[in-house]
LUMMARBA-233011 format. One record per residue (C-alpha): residue in one letter; x, y, z. Coordinates in steps of 0.2 Angstrom, whole numbers, padded with zeros to 4 digits, always signed. Example, Ala and Ser with C-alpha at 12.3 -4.5 7.8 and 13.67 -1.06 7.14 Angstrom:
% LUMMARBA-233011
a+0062-0022+0039;s+0068-0005+0036;
This chain:
% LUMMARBA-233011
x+0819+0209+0113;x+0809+0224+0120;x+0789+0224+0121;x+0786+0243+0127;x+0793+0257+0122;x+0802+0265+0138;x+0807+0284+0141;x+0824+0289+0143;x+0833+0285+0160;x+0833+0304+0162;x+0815+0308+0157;x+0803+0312+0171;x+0784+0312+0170;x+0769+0312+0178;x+0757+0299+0185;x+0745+0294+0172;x+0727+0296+0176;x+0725+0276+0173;x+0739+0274+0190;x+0728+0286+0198;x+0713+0274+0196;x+0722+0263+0202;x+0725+0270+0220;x+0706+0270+0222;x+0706+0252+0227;x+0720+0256+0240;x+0706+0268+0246;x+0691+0254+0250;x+0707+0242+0257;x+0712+0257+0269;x+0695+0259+0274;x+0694+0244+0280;x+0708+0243+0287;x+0703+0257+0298;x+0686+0246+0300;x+0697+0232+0308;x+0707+0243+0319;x+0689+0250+0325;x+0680+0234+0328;x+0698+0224+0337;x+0707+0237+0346;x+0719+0227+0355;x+0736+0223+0353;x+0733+0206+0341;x+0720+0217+0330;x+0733+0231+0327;x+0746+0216+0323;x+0735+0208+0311;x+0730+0226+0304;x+0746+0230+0300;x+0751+0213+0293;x+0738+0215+0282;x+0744+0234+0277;x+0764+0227+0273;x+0756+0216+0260;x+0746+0227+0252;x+0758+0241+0254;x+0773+0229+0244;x+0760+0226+0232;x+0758+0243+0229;x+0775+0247+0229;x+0780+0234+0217;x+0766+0241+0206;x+0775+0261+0206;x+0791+0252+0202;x+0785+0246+0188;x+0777+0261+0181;x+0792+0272+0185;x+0800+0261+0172;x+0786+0264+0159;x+0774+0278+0154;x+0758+0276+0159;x+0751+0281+0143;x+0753+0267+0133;x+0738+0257+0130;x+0748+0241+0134;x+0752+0248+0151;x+0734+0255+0154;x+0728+0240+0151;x+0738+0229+0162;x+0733+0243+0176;x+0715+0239+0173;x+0718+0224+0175;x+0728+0225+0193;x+0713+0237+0199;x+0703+0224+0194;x+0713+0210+0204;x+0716+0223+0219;x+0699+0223+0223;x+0697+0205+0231;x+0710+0210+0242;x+0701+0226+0249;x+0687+0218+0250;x+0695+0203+0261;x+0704+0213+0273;x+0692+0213+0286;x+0689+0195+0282;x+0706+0188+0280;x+0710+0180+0297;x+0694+0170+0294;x+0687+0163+0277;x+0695+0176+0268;x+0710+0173+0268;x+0714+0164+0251;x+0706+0177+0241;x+0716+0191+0250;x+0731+0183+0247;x+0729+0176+0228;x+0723+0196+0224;x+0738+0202+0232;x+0751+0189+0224;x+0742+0192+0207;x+0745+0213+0210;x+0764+0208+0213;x+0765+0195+0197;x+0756+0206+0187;x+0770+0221+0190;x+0785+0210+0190;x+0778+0205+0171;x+0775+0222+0168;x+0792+0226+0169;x+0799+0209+0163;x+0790+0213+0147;x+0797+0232+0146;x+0815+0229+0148;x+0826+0221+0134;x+0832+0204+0136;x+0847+0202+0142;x+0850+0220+0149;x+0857+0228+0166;x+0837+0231+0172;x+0829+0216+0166;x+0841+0205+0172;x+0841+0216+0190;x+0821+0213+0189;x+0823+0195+0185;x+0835+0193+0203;x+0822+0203+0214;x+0808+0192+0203;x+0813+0176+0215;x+0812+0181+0232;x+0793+0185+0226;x+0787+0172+0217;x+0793+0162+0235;x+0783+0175+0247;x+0768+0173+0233;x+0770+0154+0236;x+0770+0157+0254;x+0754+0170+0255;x+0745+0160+0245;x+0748+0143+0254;x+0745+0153+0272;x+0727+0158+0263;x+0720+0141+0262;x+0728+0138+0282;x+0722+0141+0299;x+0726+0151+0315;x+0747+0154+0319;x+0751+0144+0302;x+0744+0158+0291;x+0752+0173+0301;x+0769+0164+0300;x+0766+0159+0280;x+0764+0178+0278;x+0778+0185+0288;x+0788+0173+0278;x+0781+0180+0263;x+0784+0196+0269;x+0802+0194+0276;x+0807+0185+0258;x+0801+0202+0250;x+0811+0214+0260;x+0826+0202+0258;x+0823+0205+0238;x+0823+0222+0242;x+0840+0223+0250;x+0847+0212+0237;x+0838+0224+0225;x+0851+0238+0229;x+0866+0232+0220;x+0857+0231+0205;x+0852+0244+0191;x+0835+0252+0191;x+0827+0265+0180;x+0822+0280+0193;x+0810+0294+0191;x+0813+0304+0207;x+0800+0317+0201;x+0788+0301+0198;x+0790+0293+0215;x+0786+0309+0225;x+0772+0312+0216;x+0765+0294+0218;x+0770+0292+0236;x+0762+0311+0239;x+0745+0305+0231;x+0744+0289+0242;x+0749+0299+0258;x+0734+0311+0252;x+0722+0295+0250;x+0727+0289+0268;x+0723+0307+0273;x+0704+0306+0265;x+0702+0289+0277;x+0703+0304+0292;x+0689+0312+0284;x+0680+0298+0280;x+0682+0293+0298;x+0675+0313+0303;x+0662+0307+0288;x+0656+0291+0298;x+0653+0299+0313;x+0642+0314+0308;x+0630+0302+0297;x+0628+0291+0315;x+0625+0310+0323;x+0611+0314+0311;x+0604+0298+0309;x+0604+0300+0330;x+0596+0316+0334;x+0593+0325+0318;x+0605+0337+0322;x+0621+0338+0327;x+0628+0345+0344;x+0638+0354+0349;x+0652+0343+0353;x+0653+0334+0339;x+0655+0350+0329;x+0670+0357+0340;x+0677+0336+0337;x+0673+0338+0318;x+0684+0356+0317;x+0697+0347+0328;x+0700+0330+0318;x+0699+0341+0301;x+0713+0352+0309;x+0721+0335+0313;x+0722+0329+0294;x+0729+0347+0289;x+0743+0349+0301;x+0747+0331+0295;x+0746+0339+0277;x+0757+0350+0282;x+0769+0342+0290;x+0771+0332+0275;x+0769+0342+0259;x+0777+0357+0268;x+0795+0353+0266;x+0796+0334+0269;x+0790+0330+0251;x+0798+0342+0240;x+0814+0339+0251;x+0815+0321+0248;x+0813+0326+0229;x+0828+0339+0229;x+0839+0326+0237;x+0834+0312+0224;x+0840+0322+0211;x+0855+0326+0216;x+0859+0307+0215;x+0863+0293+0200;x+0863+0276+0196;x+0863+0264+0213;x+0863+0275+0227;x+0849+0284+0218;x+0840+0269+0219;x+0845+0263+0236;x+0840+0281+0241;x+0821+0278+0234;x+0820+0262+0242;x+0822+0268+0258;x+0814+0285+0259;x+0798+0278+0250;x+0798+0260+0248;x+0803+0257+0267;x+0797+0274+0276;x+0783+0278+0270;x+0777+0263+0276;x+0776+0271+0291;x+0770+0287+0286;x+0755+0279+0277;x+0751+0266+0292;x+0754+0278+0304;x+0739+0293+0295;x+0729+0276+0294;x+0729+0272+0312;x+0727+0288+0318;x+0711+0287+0308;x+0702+0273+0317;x+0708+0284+0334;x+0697+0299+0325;x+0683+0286+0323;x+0680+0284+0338;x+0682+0301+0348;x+0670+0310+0333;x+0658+0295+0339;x+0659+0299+0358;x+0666+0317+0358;x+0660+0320+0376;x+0667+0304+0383;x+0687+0301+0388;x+0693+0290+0375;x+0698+0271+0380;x+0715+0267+0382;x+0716+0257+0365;x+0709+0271+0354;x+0725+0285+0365;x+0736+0271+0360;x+0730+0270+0342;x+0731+0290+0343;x+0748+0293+0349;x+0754+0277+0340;x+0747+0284+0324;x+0754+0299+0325;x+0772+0293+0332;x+0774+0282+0319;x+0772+0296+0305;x+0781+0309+0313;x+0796+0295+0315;x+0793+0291+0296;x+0797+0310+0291;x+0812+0311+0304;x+0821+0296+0296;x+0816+0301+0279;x+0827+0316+0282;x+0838+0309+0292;x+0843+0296+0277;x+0843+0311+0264;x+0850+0325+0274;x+0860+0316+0290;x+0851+0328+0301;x+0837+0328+0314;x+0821+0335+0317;x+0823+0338+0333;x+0806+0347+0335;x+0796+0332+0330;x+0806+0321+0340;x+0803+0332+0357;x+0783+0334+0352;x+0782+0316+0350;x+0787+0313+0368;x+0775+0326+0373;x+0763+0317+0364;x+0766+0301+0371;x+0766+0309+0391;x+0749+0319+0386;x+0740+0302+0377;x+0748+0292+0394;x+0741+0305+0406;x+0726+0309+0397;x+0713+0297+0402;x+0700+0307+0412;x+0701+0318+0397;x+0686+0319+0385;x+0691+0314+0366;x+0688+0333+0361;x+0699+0340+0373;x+0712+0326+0371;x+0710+0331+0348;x+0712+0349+0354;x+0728+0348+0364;x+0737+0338+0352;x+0730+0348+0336;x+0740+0362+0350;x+0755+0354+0349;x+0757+0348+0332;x+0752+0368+0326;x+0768+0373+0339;x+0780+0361+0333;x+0777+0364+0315;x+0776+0384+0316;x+0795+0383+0326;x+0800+0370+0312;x+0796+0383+0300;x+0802+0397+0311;x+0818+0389+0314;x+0822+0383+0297;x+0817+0403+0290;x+0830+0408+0300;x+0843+0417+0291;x+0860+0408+0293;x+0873+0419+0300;x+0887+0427+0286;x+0904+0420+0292;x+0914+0434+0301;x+0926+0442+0290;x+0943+0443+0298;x+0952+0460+0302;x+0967+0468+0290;x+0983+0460+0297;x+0974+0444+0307;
């Protein structure tokens, strides 16, 4: 028995506005990720940051599965996405409080966003078929990792960060598992939705610059100079990463989807997307918090936590996009793996540096790399040589 009416297998479409709702409840989570990241920069509050970002980021996942399957603009499914906004909110709202009295409502909002998708495609398949019964074997591994997150949110200390990377773990082994089944897959679907949430991460960077112009006004009245140079230099940031994304990465990713069917299509999109842009996403988030703080104290060399946040940020996107291509097109990026190591060098070396100067250089060498990406892959690719009469 089928309770929604699903698209044909080879139908593509676009997000509906309702998904789009949807996301802004990742936007107040990813702000306060970035708040955490701000207020504990060390090694344990970037850990428990991004501990906290795997879980959203599988619920969220789980959720585009799902809505790949079905149209969004069926009331039914509108409705149930009204409904996991709804629930999502808790679990933004907890971040910043879930390693202390938050932590069972962080963890109940997440495993109800996770449930609430597996019904959603449960309900949409037709008992008894290839996808429902593939949806029914990646159901289990969840319903133990929403046991295990919701027991670690009523524990204390060590016991609730090992529940959750239980949790965690017993979610990716799902996903493994989950690519020697059949799965409905909207190519055109996934890179719109994973473009929209890289775009959402991107507006934490501005939000960041955002923060620290209001402190400047409320300050002074006015804002110097140096904090105007640092507000042009983090905005340059977010669009190089723009670019860097959107340029080729993303319609690249797209092409090379669609030239694939049945499992190793979906094999394909959970690795590009489910599994790297994890990284991308984190990584533009991280970076963030960095921004924070240099816009707050442009004239100041930046702490060493806050270059590690910067450099750490930015690696872990720029490694993202080289093994998303890697896996679609079994080459390498060589020019974003050399600026990476410049990158690293500069942040390493870089401490007398004021965070201006530091934004500056590195906006440098991300405009570099990117224009001899482009220049390079412009490049007219040389006609074979034809071969002389009689060779």
């Amino acid at each position: 028995m089928r309770g929604l009416a699903i698209p044909e297998p080879t139908e593509d479409f676009t997000a509906d506005p309702v998904e789009l709702f949807f996301d802004l409840a990742f936007v107040f989570a990813f702000s306060q990720l970035v708040s955490h990241l701000v207020h504990h920069p060390t090694w344990a509050g970037a850990a428990e940051a991004w501990l906290l970002f795997a879980m959203l980021w599988m619920a969220w996942s789980t959720f585009t599965w799902s809505a790949n399957a079905v149209s969004g603009n069926a009331r039914e499914v509108r409705f149930i996405f009204l409904v996991a906004t709804a629930a999502t909110m808790p679990a933004a709202g907890g971040v910043t409080s879930a390693f202390e009295g938050g932590g069972a409502a962080f963890a109940i909002s997440v495993s109800v966003i996770i449930a609430t998708a597996l019904a959603l495609q449960l309900w949409a398949h037709e008992t008894g078929s290839e996808q429902w019964v593939s949806v029914l074997r990646y159901a289990w591994p969840n319903v133990i990792a929403m046991a295990l997150f919701i027991v670690g949110g009523f524990v204390s200390g060590e016991a609730r960060i090992v529940l959750w990377l239980l949790g965690l773990g017993s979610i990716l082994f799902g996903t493994i598992m989950a690519g020697s089944s059949d799965w409905i897959v909207r190519i055109g679907h996934f890179a719109e939705r994973h473009g929209l949430i890289v775009i959402i991460a991107l507006g934490e960077v501005l939000v960041a610059i955002g923060i620290a112009l209001v402190d400047s006004l409320q300050e002074g009245g006015a804002l110097p100079g140096s904090v105007v140079v640092g507000l042009v230099a983090a905005g340059s940031f977010a669009g190089l990463l723009w670019w860097a994304y959107f340029d080729r990465f993303n319609p690249a990713l797209e092409h090379r989807g669609n030239g694939l069917t049945g499992r190793p299509r979906g094999r394909f999109v959970r690795d590009v997307y489910t599994y790297l842009h994890a990284l991308v996403v984190s990584g533009v988030i991280i970076s963030a918090a960095a921004l924070e703080e240099i816009i707050l104290h442009p004239g100041d060399p930046v702490p060493l936590a806050f270059r590690v946040m910067l450099a750490g940020g930015l690696l872990m996107f720029l490694l993202g996009t080289v093994l998303g291509i890697g896996r679609a097109f079994g080459v390498v990026i060589r020019e974003r793996i050399v600026v990476s190591a410049v990158i690293v060098a500069l942040v390493a070396l870089g401490g007398s540096l004021n965070g201006v100067v530091l934004l500056l250089l590195v906006d440098g060498l991300l405009l570099a790399v990117l224009v001899a990406e482009h220049v390079r892959m412009e490049r007219p690719t040389p006609a074979p040589a034809e071969s002389s009469p009689g060779s």
